[in-house]
C-alpha positions as CSV (number, residue, x, y, z in Angstrom):
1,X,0.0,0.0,0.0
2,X,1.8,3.3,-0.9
3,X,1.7,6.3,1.7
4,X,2.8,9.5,1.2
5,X,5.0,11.1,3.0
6,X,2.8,13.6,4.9
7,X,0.9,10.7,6.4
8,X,4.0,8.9,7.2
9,X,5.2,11.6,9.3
10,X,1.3,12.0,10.7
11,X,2.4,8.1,12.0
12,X,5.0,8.6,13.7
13,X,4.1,11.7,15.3
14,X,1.1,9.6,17.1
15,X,3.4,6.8,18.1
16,X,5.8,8.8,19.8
17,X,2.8,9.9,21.7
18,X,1.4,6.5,22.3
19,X,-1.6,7.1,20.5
20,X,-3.1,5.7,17.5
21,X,-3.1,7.4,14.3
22,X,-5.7,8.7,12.5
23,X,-4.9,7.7,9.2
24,X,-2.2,5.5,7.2
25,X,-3.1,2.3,9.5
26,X,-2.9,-0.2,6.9
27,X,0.9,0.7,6.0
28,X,1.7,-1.0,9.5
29,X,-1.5,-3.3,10.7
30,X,-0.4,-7.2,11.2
31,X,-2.5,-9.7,11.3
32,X,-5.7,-8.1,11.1
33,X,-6.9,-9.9,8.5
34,X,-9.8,-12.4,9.9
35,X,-11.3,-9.3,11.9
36,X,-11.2,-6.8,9.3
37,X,-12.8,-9.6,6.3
38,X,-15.4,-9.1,8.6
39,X,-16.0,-5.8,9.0
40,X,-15.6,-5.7,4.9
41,X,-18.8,-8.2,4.6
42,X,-20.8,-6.5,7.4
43,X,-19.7,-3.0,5.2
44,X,-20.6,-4.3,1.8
45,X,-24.2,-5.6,3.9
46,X,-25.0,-2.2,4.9
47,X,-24.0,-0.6,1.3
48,X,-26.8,-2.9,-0.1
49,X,-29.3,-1.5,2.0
50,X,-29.0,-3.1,5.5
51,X,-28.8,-1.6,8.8
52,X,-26.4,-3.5,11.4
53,X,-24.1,-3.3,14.5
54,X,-21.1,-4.9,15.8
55,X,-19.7,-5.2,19.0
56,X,-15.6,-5.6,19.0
57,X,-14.8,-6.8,22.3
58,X,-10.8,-7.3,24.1
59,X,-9.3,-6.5,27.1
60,X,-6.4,-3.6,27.4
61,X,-3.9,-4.1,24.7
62,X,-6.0,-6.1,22.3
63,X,-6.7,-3.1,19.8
64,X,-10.2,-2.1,20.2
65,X,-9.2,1.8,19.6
66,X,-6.9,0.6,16.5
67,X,-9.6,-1.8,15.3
68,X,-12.2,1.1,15.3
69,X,-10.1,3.6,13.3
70,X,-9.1,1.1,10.8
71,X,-13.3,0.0,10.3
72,X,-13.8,4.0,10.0
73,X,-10.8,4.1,7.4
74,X,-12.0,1.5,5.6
75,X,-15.9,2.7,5.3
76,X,-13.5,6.1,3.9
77,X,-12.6,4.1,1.4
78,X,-15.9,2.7,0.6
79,X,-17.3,6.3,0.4
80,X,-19.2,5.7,3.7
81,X,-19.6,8.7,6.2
82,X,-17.9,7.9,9.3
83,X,-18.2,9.3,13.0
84,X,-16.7,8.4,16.1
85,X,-18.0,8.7,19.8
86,X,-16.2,8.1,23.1
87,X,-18.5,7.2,25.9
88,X,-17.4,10.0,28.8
89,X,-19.0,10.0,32.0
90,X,-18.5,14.2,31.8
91,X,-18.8,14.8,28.1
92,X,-20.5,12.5,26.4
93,X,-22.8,10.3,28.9
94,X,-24.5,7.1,26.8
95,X,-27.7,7.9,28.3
96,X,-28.3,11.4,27.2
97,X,-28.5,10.1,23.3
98,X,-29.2,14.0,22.5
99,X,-25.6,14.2,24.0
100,X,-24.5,11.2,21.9
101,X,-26.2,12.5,18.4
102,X,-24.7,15.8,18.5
103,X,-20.9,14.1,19.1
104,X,-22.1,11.7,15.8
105,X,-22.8,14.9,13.9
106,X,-20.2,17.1,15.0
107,X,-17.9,14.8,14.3
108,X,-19.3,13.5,11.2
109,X,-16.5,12.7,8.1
110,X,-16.2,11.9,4.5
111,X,-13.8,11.3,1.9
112,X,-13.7,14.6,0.9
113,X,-14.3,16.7,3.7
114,X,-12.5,16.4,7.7
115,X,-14.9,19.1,9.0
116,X,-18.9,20.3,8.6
117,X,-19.2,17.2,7.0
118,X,-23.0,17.3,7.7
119,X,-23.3,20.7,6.3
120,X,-21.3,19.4,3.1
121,X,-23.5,16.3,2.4
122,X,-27.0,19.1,3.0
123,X,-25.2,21.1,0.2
124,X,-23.9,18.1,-2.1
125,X,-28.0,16.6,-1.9
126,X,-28.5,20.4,-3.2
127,X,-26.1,20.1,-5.8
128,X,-26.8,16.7,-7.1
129,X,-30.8,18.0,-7.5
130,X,-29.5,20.8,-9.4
131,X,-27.5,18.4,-11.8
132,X,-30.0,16.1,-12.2
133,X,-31.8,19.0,-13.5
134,X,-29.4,19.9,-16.2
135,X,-28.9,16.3,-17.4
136,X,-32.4,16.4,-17.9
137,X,-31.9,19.5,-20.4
138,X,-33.0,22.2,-17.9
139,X,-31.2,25.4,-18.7
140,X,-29.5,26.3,-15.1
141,X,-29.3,29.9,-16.8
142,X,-33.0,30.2,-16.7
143,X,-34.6,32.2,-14.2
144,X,-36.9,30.1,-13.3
145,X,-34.4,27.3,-12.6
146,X,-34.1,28.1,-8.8
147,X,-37.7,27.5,-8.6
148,X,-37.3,23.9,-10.5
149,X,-34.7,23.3,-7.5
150,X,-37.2,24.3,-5.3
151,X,-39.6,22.0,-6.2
152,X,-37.7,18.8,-7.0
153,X,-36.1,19.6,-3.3
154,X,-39.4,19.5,-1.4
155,X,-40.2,16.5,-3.4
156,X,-37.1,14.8,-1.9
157,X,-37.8,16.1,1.4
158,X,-41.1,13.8,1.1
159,X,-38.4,10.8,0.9
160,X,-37.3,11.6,4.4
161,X,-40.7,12.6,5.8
162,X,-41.1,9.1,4.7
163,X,-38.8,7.7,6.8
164,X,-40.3,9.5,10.3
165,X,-37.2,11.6,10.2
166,X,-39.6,14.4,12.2
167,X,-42.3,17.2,11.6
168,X,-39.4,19.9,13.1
169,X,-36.7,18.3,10.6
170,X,-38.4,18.5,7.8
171,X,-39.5,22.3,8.9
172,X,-35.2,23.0,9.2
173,X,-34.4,21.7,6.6
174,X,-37.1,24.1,4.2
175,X,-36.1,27.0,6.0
176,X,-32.5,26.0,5.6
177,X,-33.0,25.6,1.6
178,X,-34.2,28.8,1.6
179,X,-32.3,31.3,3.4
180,X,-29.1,29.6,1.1
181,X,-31.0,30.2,-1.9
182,X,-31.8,33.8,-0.6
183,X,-28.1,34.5,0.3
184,X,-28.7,34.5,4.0
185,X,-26.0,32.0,4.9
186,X,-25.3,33.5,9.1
187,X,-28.8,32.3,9.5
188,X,-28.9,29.1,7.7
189,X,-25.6,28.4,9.7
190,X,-27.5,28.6,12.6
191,X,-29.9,26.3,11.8
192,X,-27.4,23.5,10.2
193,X,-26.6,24.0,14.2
194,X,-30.2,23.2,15.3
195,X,-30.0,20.3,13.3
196,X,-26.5,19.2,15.0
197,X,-28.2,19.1,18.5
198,X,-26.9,23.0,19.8
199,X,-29.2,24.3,22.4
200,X,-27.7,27.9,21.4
201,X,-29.8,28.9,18.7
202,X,-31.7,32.3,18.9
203,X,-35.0,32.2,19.6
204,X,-35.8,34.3,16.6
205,X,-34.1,32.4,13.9
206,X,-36.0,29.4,15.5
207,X,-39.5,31.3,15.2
208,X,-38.4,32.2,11.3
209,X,-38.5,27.9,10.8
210,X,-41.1,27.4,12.8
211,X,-39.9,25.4,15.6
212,X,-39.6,25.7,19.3
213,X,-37.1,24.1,21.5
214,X,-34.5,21.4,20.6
215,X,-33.7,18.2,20.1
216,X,-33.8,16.1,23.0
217,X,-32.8,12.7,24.1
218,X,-36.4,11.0,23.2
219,X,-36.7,12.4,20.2
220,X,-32.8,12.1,19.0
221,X,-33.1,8.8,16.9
222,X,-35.2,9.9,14.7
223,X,-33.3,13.1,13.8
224,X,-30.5,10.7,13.4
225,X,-32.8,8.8,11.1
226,X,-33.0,12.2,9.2
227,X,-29.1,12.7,9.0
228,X,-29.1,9.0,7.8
229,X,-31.3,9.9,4.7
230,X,-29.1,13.1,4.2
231,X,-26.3,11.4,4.0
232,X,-27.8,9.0,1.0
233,X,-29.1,11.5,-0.4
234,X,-25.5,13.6,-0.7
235,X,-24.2,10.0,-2.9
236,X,-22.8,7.8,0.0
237,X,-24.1,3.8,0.6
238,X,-24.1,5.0,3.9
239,X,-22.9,6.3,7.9
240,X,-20.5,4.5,10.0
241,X,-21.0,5.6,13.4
242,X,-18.1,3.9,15.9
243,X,-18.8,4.2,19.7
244,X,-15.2,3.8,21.9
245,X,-15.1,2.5,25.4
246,X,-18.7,1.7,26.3
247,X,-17.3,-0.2,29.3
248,X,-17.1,3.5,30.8
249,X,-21.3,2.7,31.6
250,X,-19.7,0.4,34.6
251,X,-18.4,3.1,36.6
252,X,-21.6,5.0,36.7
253,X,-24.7,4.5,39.0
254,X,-26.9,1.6,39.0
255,X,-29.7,3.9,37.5
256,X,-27.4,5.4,34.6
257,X,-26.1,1.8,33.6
258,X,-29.7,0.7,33.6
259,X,-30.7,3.5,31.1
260,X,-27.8,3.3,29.0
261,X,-27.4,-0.4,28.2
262,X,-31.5,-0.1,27.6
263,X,-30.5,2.7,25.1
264,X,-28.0,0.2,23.7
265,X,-30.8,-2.0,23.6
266,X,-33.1,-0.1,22.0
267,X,-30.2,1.3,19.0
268,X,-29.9,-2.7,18.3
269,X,-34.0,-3.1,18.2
270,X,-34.2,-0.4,15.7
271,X,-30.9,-1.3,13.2
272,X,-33.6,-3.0,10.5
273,X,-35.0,0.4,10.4
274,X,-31.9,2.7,9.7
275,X,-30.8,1.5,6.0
276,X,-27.2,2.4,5.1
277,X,-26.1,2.8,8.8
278,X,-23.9,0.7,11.2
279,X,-22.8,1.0,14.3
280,X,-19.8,-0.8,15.6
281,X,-19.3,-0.4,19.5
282,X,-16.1,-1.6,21.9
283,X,-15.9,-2.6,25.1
284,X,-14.1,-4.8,27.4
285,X,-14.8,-8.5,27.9
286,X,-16.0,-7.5,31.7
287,X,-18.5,-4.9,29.9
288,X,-19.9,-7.6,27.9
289,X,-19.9,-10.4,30.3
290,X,-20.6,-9.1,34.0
291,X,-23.8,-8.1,35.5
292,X,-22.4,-4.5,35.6
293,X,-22.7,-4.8,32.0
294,X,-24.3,-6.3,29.1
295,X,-24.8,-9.5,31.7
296,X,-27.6,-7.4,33.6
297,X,-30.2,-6.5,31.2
298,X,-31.5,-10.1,29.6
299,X,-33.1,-9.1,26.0
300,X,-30.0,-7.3,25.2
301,X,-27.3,-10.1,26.5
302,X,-29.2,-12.7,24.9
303,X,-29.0,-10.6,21.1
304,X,-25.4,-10.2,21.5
305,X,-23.7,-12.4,23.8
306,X,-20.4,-14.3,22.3
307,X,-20.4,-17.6,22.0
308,X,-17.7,-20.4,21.3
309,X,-18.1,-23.8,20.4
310,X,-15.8,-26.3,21.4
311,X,-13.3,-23.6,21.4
312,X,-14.1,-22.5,18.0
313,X,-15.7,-18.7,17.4
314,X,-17.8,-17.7,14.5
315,X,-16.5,-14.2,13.2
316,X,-20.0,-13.2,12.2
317,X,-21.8,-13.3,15.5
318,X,-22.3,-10.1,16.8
319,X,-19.1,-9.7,18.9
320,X,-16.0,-9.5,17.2
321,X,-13.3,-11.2,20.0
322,X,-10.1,-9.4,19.6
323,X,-7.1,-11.5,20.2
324,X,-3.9,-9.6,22.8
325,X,-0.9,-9.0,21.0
326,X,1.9,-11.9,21.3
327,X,5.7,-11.2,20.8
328,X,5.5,-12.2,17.0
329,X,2.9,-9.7,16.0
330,X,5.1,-7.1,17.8
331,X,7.9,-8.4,16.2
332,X,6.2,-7.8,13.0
333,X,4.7,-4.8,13.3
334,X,8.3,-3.1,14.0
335,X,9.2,-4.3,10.9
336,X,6.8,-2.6,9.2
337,X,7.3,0.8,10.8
338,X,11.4,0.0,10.2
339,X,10.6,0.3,6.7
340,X,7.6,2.9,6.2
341,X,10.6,5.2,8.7
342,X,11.7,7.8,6.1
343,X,15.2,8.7,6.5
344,X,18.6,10.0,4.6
345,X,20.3,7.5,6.5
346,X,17.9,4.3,6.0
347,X,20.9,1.9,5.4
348,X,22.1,3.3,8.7
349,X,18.6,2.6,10.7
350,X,18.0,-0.6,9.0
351,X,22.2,-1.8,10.5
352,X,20.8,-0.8,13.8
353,X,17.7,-1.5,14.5
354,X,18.6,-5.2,12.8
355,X,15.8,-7.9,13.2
356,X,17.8,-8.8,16.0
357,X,17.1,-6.3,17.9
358,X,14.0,-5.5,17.7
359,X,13.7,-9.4,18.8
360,X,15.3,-8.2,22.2
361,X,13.3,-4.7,22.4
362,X,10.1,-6.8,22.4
363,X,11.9,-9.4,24.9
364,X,12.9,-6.3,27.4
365,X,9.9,-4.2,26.6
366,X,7.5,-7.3,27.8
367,X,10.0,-8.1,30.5
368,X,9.2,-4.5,31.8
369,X,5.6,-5.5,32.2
370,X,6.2,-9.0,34.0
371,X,5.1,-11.0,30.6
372,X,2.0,-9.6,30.2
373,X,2.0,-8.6,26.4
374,X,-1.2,-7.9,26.2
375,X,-0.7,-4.0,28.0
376,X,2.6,-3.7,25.8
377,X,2.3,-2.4,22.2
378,X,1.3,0.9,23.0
379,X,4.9,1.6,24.8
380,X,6.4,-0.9,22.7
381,X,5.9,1.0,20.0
382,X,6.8,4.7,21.0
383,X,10.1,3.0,22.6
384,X,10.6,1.9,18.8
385,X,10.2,5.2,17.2
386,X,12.4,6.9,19.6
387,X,15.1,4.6,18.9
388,X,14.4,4.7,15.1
389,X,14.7,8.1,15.6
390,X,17.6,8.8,17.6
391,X,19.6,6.3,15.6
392,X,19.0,8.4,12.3
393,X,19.7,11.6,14.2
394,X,22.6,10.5,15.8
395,X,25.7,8.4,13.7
396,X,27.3,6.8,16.8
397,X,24.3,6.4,18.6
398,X,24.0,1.9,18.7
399,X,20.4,0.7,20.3
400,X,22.5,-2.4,21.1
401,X,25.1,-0.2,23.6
402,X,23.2,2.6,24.9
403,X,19.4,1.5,24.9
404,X,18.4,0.5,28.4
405,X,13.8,0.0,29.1
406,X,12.7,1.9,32.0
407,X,10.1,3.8,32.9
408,X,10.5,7.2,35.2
409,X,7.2,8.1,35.1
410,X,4.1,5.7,36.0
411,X,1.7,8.6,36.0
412,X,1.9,8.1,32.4
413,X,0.5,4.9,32.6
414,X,-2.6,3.4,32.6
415,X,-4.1,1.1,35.9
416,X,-3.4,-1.8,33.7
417,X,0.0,-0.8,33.0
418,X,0.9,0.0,36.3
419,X,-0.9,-3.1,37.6
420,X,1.3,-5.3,35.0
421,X,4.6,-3.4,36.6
422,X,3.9,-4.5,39.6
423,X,1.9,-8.0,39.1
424,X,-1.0,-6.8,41.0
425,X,-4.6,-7.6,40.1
426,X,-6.3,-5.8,37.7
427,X,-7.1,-2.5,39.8
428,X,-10.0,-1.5,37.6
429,X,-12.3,-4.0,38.7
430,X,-16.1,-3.8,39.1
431,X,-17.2,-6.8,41.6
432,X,-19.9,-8.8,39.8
433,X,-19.3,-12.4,38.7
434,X,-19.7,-12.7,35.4
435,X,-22.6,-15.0,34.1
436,X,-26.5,-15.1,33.1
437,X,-28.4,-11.9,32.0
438,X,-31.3,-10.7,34.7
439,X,-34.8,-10.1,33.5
440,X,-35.3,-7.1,35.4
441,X,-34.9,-3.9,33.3
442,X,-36.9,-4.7,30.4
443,X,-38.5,-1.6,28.5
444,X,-41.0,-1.8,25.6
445,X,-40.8,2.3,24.6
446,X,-40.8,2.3,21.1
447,X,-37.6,2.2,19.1
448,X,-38.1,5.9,17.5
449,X,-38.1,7.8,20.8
450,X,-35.4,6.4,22.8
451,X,-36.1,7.5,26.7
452,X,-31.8,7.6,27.8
């Protein structure tokens, strides 16, 4: 896979900071193969008119962040729209979904924009009408052509009414077309804001569409069923929408859990209903598994709970397992960055950081952590870049002499990390055994109005 060389330097910027990139994944992923001809077939599904969701589920180490920005780079590819979400108890609770939609559509990309995205698709659905037009011998010069826009636009905006995207979206959206078509673009900027769940729109731009108040949590998945049709109707198969680190919903109360893995439950009831979108969430194997978790609420462990046969997993079921890194797959991965590492002095890096090395960086790295290799790649990896670094920087600089693992700093780490240092238990722990879902919780409110 070629990568140019702004990317590459986007890659190694993020490892030295122990985080995973945002793009140019591919140029370094190792044996990702099973779990991502998965994700392919599940993308291709939801092209063709499906709705779906996956759950990818590992343990610290295992790649559920690098998993989820590879899926969103590969729907990219496909000409999906792609959003991400990180469950935050402060920010971005699970159980306030007006919360959650606004985070889908503020951070809403596409292949060819990395920002407004939503705004872009509202104004490519214009565009392609106003083509359409012309291919159908309309003279765009006319002036009277507008008005042709006009109506085959509220003839499309039927489509969505179709769909129960919302009386209030619907209204938006009109006004929207208007006040661009009029020139007043402050105005309509304010209500592509409306539409993107801000509760900081003035009252009188609100009165202009006809609307009152704003989008709220019962009332947020069918405005997302609106941005779904948008999105279609701008020329893409469909929306990708990847929610990080549900396993957050186990350190909240009993009452928040409770609502949020019903929300969950209530996203997975409606997926036949959203065409052309899928979610993929992660979590931990404790999220899925104990009765702080997915374990508790019965009708939602029982659609999604992994199973194994015999030892044997079937990649399609709704969880994904994620296997831990071993010392092989680090191994190889090194050897990948070794030579995607642009240098001057690449003979120089390649003598230095020899295969044999790297053997021992991944044998001292995972001796740091008492054996436990599945908290290492993230400081495996940023240990690797410095030392590609500093040996093309520096001529008499030899890994092999002058390299030495250590860490000064455990506030850098994570509980698992620092647990692994010092072989104690996992200190993020949550106290239920893990087994059989519990009736209790069940909720019957209808799929269009989640109550988070």
């Amino acid at each position: 896979m070629s990568v140019n060389k702004k990317d590459i330097e986007h890659i190694f910027e993020r490892l030295r900071e122990g985080m995973v990139p945002e793009r140019g994944l591919e140029t370094f992923a190792v044996g990702t193969e099973k779990v991502m001809g998965e994700i392919n077939r599940v993308l291709d599904l939801v092209a063709s008119g499906e709705g779906s969701a996956k759950f990818l589920r590992g343990d610290y180490g295992c790649g559920k962040t690098f998993y989820s920005q590879l899926t969103m780079l590969r729907a990219l590819d496909k000409d999906f729209a792609v959003s991400k979400v990180v469950v935050s108890p402060n920010d971005t609770p699970f159980y306030k979904f007006d919360q959650v939609y606004a985070r889908i559509v503020a951070n809403m990309l596409t292949s060819m924009t990395k920002g407004g995205a939503f705004g872009d698709c509202i104004d490519r659905w214009i565009a392609r009408i106003e083509d359409r037009l012309i291919d159908e011998n309309y003279d765009e010069d006319d002036p009277s052509f507008d008005n042709y826009v006009r109506e085959r636009f509220e003839h499309e905006l039927s489509d969505i009414a179709t769909e129960s995207a919302g009386a209030d979206f619907i209204a938006v959206l009109r006004h929207y077309f208007d006040l661009k078509q009029n020139g007043n673009i402050p105005e309509a900027q304010q209500l592509l804001a409306w539409l993107g769940g801000s509760k900081n729109i003035s009252a009188t731009v609100k009165r202009g569409a006809g609307i009152k108040g704003e989008i709220s949590s019962n009332c947020a998945m069918t405005y997302l069923k609106g941005v779904l049709q948008i999105v279609k109707k701008a020329g893409h198969p469909g929306l990708v929408v990847v929610v990080d680190e549900m396993e957050t919903i186990m350190r909240m109360r009993r009452d928040v859990r409770d609502k949020s893995l019903n929300g969950l439950r209530q996203i997975l009831d409606a997926t036949p209903e959203f065409k052309g979108l899928l979610w993929v969430f992660t979590g931990t194997t404790d999220f899925y598994d104990s009765r702080k978790g997915v374990a508790s609420l019965a009708p939602l462990h029982d659609r999604i709970k992994f199973q194994q046969i015999g030892g044997f997993v079937n990649i399609k079921q709704p969880q994904v397992e994620l296997r831990a890194f071993d010392k092989e797959r680090l191994v190889s991965v090194a050897k990948q960055l070794r030579e995607l590492f642009n240098s001057d002095n690449n003979q120089r890096v390649k003598e230095k950081v020899s295969e044999k090395f790297i053997t021992l960086l991944a044998d001292k790295v995972t001796e740091g952590f008492m054996g436990d290799v599945g908290v290492v790649p993230r400081h495996f990896l940023r240990e690797f870049v410095n030392i590609l670094e500093t040996s093309d920087q520096h001529q008499d600089f030899d890994p092999a002499i002058h390299y030495e693992f250590n860490i000064d700093d455990e506030s850098i780490l994570s509980p698992q990390e620092r647990s692994a240092i010092h072989s104690e238990a996992d200190t993020e722990t949550f106290g239920d055994d893990r087994g059989g879902a519990s009736p209790d919780n069940k909720n019957n409110s209808t799929i269009n109005t989640l109550e988070f």
